[in-house]
py3Dmol code that shows the C-alpha trace and the ligand (Angstrom):
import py3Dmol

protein = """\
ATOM      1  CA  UNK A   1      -5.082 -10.895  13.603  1.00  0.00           C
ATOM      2  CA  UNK A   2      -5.681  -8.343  10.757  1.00  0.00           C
ATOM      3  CA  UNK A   3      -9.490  -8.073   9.485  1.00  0.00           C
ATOM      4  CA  UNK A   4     -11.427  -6.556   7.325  1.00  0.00           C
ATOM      5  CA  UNK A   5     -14.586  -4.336   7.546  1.00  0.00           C
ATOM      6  CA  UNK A   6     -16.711  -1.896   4.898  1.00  0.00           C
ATOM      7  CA  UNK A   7     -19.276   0.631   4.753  1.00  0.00           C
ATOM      8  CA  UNK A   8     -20.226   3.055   2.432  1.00  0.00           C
ATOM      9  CA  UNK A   9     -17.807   2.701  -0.142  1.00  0.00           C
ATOM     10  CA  UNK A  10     -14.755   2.421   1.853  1.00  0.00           C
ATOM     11  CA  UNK A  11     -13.115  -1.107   3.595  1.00  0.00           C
ATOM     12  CA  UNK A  12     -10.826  -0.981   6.644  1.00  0.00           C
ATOM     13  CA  UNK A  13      -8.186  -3.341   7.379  1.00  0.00           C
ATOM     14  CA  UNK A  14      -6.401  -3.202  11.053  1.00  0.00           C
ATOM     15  CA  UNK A  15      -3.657  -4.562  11.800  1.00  0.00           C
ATOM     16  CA  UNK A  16      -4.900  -5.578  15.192  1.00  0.00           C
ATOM     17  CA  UNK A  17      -2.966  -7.241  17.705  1.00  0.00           C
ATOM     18  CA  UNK A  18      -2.245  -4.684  20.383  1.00  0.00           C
ATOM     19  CA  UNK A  19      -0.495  -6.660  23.092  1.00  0.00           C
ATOM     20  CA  UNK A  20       2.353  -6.675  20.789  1.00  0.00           C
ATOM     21  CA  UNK A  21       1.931  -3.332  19.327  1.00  0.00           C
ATOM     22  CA  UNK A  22       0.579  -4.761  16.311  1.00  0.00           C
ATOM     23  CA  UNK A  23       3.792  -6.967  15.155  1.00  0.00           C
ATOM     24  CA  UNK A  24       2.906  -9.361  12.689  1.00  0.00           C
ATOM     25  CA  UNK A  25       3.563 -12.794  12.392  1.00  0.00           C
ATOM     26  CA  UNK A  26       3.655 -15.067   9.322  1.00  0.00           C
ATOM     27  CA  UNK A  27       0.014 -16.019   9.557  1.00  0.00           C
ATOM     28  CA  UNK A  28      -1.300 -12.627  10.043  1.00  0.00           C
ATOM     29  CA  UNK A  29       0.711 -11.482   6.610  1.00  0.00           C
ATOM     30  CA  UNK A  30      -1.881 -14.131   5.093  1.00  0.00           C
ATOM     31  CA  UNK A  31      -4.691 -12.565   6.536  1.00  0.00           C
ATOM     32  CA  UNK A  32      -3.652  -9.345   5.057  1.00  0.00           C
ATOM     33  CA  UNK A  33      -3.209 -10.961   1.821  1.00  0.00           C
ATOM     34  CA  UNK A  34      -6.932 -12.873   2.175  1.00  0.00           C
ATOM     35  CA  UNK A  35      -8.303  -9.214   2.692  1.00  0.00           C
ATOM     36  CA  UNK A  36      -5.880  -7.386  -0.367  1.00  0.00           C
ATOM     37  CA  UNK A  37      -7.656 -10.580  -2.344  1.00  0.00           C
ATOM     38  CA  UNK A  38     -10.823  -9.036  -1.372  1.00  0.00           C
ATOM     39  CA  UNK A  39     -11.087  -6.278  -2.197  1.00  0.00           C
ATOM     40  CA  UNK A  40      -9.328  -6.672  -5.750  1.00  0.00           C
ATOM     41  CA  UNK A  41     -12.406  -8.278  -6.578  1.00  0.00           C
ATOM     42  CA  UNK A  42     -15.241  -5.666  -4.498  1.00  0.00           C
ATOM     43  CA  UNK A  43     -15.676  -2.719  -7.237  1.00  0.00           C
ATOM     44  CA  UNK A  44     -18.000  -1.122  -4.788  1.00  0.00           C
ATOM     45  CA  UNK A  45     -15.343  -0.554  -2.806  1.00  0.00           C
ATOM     46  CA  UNK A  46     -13.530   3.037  -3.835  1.00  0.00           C
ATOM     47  CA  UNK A  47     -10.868   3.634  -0.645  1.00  0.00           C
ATOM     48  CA  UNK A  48      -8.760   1.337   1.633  1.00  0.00           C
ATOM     49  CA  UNK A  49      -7.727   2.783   4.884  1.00  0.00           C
ATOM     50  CA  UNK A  50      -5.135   0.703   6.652  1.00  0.00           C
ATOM     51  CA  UNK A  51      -4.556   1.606  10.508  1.00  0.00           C
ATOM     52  CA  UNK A  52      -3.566  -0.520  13.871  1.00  0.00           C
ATOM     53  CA  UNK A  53      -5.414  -1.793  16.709  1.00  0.00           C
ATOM     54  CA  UNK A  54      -5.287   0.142  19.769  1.00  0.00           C
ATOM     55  CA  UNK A  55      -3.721   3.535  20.819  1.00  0.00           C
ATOM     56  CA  UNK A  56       0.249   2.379  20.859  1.00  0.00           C
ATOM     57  CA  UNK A  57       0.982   1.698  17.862  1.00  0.00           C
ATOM     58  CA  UNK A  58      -0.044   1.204  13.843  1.00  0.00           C
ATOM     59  CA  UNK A  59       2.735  -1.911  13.853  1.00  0.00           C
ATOM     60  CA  UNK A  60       5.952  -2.315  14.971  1.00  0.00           C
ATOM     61  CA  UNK A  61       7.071  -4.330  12.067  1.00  0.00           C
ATOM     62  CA  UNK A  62       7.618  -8.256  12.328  1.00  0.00           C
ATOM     63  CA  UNK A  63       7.266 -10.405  15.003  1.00  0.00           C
ATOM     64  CA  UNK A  64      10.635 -10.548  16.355  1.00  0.00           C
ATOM     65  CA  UNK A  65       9.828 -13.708  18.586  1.00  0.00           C
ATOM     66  CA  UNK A  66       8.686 -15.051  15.294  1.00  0.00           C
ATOM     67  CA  UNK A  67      11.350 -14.648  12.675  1.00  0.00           C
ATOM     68  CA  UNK A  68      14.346 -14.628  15.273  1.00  0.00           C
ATOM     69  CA  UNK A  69      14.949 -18.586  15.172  1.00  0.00           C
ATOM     70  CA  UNK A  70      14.075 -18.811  11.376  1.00  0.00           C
ATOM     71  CA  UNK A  71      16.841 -20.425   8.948  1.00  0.00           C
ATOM     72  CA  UNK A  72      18.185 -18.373   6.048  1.00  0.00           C
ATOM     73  CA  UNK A  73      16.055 -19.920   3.885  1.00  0.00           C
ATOM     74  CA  UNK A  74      13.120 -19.344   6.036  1.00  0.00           C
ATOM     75  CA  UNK A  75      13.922 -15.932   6.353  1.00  0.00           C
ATOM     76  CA  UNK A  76      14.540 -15.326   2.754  1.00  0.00           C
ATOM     77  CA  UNK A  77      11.074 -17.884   1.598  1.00  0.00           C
ATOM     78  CA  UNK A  78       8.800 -17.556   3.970  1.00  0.00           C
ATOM     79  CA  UNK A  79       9.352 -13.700   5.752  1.00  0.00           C
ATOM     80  CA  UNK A  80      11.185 -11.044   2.890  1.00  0.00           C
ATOM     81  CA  UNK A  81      10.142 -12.766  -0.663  1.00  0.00           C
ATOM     82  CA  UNK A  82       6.367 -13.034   0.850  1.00  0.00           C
ATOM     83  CA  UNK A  83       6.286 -10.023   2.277  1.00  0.00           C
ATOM     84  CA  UNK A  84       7.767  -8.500  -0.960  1.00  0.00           C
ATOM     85  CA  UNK A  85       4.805 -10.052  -2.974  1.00  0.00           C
ATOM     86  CA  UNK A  86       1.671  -9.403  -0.446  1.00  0.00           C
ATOM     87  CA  UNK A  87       2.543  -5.945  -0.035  1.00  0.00           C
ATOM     88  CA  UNK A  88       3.703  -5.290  -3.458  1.00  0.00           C
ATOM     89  CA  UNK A  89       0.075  -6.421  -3.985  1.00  0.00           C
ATOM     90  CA  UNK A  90      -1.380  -3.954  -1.622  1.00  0.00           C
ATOM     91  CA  UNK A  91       0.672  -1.234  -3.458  1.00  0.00           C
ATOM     92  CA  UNK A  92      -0.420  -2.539  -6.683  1.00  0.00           C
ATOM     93  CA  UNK A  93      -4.433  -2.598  -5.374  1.00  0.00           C
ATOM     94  CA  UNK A  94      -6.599   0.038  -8.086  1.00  0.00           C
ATOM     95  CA  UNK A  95      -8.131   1.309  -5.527  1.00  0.00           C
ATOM     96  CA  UNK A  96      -6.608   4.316  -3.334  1.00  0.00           C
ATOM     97  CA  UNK A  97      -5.202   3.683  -0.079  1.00  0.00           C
ATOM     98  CA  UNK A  98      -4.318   5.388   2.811  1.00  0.00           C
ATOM     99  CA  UNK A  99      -2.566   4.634   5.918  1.00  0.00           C
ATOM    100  CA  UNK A 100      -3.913   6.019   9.295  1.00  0.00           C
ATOM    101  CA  UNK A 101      -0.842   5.752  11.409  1.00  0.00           C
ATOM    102  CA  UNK A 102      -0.818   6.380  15.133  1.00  0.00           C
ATOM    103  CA  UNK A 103       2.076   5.362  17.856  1.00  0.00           C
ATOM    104  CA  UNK A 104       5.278   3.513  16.732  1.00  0.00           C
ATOM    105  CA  UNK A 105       5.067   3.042  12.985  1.00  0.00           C
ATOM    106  CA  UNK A 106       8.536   0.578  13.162  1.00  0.00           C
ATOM    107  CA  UNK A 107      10.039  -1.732  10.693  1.00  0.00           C
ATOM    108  CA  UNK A 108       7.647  -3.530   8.554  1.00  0.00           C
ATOM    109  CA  UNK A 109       5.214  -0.951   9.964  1.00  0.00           C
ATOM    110  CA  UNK A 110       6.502   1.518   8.131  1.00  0.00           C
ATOM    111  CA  UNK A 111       7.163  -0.316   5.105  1.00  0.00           C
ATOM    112  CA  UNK A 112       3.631  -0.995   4.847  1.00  0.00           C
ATOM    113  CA  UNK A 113       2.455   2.696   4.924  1.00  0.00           C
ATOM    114  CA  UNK A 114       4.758   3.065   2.197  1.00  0.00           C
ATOM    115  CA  UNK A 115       3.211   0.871  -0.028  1.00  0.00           C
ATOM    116  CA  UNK A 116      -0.175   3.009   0.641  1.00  0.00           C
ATOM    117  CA  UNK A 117      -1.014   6.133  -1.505  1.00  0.00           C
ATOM    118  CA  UNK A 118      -1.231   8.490   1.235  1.00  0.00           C
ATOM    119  CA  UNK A 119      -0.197   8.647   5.035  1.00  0.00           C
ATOM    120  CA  UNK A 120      -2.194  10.262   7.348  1.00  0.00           C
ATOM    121  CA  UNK A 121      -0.821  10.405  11.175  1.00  0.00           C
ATOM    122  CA  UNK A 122      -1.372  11.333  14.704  1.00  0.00           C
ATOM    123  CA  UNK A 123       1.174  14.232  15.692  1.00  0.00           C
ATOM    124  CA  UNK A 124       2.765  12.345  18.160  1.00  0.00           C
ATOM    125  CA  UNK A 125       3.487   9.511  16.287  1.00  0.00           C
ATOM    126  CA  UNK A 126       7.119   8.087  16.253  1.00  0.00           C
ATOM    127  CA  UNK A 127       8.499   6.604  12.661  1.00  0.00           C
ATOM    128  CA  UNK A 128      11.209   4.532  11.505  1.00  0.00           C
ATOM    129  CA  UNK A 129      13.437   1.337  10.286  1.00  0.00           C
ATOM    130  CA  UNK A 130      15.153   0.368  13.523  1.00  0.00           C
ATOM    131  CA  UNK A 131      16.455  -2.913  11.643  1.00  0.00           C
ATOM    132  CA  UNK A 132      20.288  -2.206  11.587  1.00  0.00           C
ATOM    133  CA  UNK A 133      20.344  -1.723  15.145  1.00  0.00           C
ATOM    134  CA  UNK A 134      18.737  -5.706  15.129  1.00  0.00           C
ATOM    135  CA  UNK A 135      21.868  -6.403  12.990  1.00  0.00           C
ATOM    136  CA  UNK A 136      19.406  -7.067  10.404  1.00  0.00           C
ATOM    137  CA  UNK A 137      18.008  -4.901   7.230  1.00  0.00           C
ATOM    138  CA  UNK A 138      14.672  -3.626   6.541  1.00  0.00           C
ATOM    139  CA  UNK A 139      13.237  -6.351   3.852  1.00  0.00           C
ATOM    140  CA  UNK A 140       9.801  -5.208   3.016  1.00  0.00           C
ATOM    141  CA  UNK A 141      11.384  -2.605   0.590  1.00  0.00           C
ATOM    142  CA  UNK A 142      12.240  -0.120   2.718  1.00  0.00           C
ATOM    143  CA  UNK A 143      15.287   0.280   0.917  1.00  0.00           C
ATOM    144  CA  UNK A 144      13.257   1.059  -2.387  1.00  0.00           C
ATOM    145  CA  UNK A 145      10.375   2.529  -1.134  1.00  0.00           C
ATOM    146  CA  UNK A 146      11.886   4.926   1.491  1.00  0.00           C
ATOM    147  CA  UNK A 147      14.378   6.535  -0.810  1.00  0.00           C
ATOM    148  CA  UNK A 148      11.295   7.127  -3.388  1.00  0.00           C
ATOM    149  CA  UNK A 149       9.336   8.981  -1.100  1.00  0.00           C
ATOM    150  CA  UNK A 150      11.903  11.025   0.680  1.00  0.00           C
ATOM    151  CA  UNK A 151      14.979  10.838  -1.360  1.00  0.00           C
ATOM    152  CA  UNK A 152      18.078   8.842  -0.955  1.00  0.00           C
ATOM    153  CA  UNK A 153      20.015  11.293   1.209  1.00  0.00           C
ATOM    154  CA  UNK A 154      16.790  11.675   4.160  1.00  0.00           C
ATOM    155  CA  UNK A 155      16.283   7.655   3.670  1.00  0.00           C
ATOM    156  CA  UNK A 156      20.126   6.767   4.114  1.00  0.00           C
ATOM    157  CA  UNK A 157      20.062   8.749   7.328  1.00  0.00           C
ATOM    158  CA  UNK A 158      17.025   7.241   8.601  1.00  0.00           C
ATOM    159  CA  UNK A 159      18.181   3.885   7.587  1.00  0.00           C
ATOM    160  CA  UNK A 160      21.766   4.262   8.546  1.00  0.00           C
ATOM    161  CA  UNK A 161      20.897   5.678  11.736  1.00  0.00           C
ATOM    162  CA  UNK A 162      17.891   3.709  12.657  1.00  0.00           C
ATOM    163  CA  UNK A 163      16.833   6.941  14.289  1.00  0.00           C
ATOM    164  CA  UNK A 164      13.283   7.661  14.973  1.00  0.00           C
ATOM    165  CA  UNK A 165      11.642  10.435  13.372  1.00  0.00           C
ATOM    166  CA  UNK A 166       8.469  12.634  15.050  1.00  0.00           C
ATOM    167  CA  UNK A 167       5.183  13.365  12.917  1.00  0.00           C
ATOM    168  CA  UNK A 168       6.532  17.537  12.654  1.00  0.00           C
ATOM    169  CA  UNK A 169       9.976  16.244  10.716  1.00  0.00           C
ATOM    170  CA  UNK A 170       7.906  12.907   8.448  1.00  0.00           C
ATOM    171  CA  UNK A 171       5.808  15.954   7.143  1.00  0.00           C
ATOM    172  CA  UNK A 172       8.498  18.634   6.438  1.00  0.00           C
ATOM    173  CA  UNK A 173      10.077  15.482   4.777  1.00  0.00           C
ATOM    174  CA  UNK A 174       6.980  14.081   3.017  1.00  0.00           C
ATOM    175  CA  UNK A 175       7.026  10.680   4.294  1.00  0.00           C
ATOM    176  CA  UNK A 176       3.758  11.542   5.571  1.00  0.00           C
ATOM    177  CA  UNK A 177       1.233  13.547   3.728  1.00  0.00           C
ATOM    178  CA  UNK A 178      -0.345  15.484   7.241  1.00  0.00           C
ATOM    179  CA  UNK A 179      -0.747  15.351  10.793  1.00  0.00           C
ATOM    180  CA  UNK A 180      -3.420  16.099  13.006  1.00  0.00           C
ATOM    181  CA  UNK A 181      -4.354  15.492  16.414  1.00  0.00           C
ATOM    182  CA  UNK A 182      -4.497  12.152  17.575  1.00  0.00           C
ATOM    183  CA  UNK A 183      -8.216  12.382  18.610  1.00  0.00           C
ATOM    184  CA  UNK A 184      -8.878  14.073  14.899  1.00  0.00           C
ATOM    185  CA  UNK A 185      -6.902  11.199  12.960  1.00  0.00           C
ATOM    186  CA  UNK A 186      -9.616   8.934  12.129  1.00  0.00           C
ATOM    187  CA  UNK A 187     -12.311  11.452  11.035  1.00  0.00           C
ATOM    188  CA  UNK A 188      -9.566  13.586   9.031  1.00  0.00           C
ATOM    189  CA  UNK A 189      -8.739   9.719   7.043  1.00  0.00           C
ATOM    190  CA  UNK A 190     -12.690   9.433   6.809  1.00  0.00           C
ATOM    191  CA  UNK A 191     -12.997  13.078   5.454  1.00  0.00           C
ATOM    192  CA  UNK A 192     -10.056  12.307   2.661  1.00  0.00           C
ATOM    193  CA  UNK A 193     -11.471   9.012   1.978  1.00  0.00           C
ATOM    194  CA  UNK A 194     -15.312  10.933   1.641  1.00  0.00           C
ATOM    195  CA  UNK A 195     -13.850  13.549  -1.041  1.00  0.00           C
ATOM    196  CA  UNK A 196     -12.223  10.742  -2.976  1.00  0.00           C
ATOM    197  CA  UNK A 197     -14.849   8.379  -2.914  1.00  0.00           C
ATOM    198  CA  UNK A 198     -17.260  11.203  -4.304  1.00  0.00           C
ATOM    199  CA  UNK A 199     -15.220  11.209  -7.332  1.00  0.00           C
ATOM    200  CA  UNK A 200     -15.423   9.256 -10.370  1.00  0.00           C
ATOM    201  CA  UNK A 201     -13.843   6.063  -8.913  1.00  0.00           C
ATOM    202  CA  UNK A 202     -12.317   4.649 -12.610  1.00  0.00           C
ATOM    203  CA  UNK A 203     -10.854   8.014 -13.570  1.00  0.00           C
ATOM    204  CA  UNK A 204      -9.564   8.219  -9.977  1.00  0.00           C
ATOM    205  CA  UNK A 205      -7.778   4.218 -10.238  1.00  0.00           C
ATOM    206  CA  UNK A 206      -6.422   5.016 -13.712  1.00  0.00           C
ATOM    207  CA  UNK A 207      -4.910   8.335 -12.067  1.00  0.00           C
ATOM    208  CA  UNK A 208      -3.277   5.827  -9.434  1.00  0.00           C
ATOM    209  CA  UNK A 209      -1.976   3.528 -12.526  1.00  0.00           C
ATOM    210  CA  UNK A 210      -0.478   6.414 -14.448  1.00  0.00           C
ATOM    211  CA  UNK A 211       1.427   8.247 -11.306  1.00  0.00           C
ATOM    212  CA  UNK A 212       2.717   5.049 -10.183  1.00  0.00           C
ATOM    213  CA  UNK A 213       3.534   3.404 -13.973  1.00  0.00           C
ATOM    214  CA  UNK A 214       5.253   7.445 -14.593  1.00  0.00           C
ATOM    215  CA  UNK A 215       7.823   6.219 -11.358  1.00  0.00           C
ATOM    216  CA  UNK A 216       8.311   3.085 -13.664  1.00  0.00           C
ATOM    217  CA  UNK A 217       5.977   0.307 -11.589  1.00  0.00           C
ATOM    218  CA  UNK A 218       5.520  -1.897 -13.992  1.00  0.00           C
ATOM    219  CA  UNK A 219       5.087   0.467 -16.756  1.00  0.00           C
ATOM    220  CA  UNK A 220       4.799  -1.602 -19.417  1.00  0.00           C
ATOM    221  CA  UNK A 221       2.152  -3.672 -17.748  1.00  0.00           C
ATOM    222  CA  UNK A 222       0.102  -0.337 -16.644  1.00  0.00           C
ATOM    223  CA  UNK A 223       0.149   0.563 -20.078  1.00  0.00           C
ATOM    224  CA  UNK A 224      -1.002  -3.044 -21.600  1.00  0.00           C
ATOM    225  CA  UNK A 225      -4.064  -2.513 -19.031  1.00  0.00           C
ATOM    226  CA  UNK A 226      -4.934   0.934 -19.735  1.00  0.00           C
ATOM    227  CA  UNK A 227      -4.815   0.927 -23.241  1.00  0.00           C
ATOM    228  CA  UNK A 228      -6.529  -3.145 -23.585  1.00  0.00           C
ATOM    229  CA  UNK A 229      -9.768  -1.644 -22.187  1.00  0.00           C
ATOM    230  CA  UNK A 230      -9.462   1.343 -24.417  1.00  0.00           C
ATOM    231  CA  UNK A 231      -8.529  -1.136 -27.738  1.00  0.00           C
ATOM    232  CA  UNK A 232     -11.805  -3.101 -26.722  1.00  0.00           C
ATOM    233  CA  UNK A 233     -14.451  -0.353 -27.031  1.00  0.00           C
ATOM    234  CA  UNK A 234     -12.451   1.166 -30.966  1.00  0.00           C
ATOM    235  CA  UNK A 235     -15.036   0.843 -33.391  1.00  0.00           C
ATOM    236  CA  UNK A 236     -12.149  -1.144 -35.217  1.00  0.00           C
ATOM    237  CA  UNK A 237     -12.451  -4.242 -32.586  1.00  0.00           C
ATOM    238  CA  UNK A 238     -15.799  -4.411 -32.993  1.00  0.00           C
ATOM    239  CA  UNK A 239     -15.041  -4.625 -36.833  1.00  0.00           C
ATOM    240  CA  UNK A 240     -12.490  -7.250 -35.623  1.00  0.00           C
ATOM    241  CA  UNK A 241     -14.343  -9.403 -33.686  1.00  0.00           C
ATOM    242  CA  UNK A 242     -17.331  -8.966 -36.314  1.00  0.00           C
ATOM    243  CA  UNK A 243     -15.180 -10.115 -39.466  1.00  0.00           C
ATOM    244  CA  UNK A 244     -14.135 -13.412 -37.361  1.00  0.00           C
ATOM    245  CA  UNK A 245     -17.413 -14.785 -36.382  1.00  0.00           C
ATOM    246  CA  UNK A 246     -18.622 -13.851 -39.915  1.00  0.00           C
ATOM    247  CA  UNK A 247     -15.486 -15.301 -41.022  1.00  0.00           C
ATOM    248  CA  UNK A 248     -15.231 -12.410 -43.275  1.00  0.00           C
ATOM    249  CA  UNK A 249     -11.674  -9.769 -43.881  1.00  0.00           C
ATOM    250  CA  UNK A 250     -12.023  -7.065 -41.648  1.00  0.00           C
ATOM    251  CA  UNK A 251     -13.011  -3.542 -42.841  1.00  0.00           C
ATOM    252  CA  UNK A 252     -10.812  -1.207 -40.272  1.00  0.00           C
ATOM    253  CA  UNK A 253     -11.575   2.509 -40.089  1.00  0.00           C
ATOM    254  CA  UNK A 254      -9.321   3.542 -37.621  1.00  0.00           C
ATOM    255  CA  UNK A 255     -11.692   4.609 -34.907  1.00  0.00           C
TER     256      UNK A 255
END
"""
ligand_1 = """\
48
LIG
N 8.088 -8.062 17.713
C 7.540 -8.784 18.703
N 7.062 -8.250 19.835
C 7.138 -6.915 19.966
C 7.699 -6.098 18.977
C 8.170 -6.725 17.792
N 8.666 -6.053 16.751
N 7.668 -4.814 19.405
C 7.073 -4.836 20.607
N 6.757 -6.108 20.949
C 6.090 -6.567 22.180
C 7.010 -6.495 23.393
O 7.875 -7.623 23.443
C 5.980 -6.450 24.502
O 5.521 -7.753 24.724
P 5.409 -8.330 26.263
O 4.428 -7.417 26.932
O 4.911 -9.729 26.095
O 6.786 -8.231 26.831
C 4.848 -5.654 23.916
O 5.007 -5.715 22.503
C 4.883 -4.194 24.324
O 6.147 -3.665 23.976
P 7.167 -3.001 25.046
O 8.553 -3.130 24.501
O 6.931 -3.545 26.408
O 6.688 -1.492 24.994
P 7.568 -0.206 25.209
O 6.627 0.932 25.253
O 8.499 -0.374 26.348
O 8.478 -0.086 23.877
C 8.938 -0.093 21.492
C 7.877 0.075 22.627
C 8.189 -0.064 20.163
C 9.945 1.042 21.560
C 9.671 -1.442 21.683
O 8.701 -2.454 21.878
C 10.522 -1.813 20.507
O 11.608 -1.266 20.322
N 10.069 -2.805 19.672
C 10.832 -3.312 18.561
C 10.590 -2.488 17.319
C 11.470 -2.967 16.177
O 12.684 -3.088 16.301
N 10.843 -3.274 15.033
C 11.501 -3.800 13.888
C 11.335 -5.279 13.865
S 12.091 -6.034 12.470
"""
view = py3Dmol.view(width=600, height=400)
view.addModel(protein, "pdb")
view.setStyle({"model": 0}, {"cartoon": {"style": "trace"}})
view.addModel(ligand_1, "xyz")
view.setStyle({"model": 1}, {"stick": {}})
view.zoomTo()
view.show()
């Protein structure tokens, strides 16, 4: 299962289903979604921290078991394109996140602390996209997101190789942001998560729009957003929406 829990500003979702190292199946991708839902709508909420249940592992990507008698339709419906959308969703979230990784980050694992704002690990954590040696691909956007963090020449090796990679070489590399003793992992998340809750939470979300909209996200989109909430409060658009409900011509000053 993968739940949700909040205090003091920040939520927690854990992917939490450590038999299996935390592999997800269809059912818990909707749970993830239910909670991404969530919190889109909770504006006391200022930081996400996603981590795994247990001490093995933050996820080991999909359910193999799962997906490994699924059509190609199936697989392309029902496992990539809805993966593609819930976690473009969690990338997409205003609110900061950050991955807390610790064991085998694997597969979908991975993909899903890409699509967090910051990854912070235990140093003896093992990364990577083992899919080619499956005979598969990685289809959360690995391929996309990988390359963007790391560059195309680190994520073609990882990918190509399907190699894992320790906690020392993910930092030289920045595919992780730091590392810190396993016992230390959760307080040094909590600690980040404290400094950036204490900040202005709407200046630090429209920080997160620009950054991401600069790497062309959506741009255009970010921009509409941004600058719709900005239009509303111009003296003109209160002259606007004045002149129509006196069903007068609008006097526009241009501030
Ligand atoms: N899907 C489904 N089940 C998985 C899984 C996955 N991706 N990864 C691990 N599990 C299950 C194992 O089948 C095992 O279940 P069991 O106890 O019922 O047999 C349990 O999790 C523990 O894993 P196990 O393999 O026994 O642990 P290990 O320490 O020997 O090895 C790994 C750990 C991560 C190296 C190994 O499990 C592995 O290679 N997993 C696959 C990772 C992968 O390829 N991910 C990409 C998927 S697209």
């Amino acid at each position: 299962m993968v739940t949700l829990s909040k205090s003091n500003h920040s939520a927690i979702i854990t992917i939490d289903r450590p038999e299996k190292l935390n592999a997800l199946t269809i059912e818990m991708l909707y749970q993830f979604e239910k909670h991404i839902a969530n919190l889109e709508q909770d504006s006391d909420i200022r930081v996400v921290l996603v981590t795994g249940g247990g001490d093995r592992s933050f996820c080991v990507g999909a359910d193999i078991n799962a997906w490994a008698e699924a059509t190609a339709i199936d697989m392309w419906r029902n496992w990539i394109r809805e993966g593609h959308r819930i976690f473009d969703r969690l990338a997409a979230i205003n609110i900061p996140t950050i991955a807390v990784l610790n064991g085998y980050t694997l597969g979908g694992g991975l993909e899903i602390a890409l699509a967090c704002d910051i990854r912070i690990a235990a140093d003896d954590i093992t990364l990577a996209l083992p899919e080619v040696k499956l005979g598969i691909i990685p289809g959360w956007a690995g391929t996309q997101r990988l390359p963007a963090v790391i560059g195309p020449a680190r994520a073609k090796q990882m990918i190509f190789t399907g190699e894992r990679v320790t906690a020392q070489k993910a930092e030289q590399w920045g595919l992780i942001n730091e590392s810190v003793p396993r016992e230390s992992m959760m307080d040094r998340a909590h600690e980040v998560a404290k400094t950036i809750i204490e900040n202005a939470p709407l200046a630090v979300q429209m920080t997160k729009q620009i950054i991401d909209g600069g790497f062309g996200h959506n741009t255009g989109y970010r921009l509409e957003a941004l600058a719709s909430a900005f239009a509303r409060y111009t003296d003109d658009a209160k002259e606007g929406v004045a002149s129509f409900r006196e069903k007068r011509t609008a006097s526009f000053t241009g501030r």
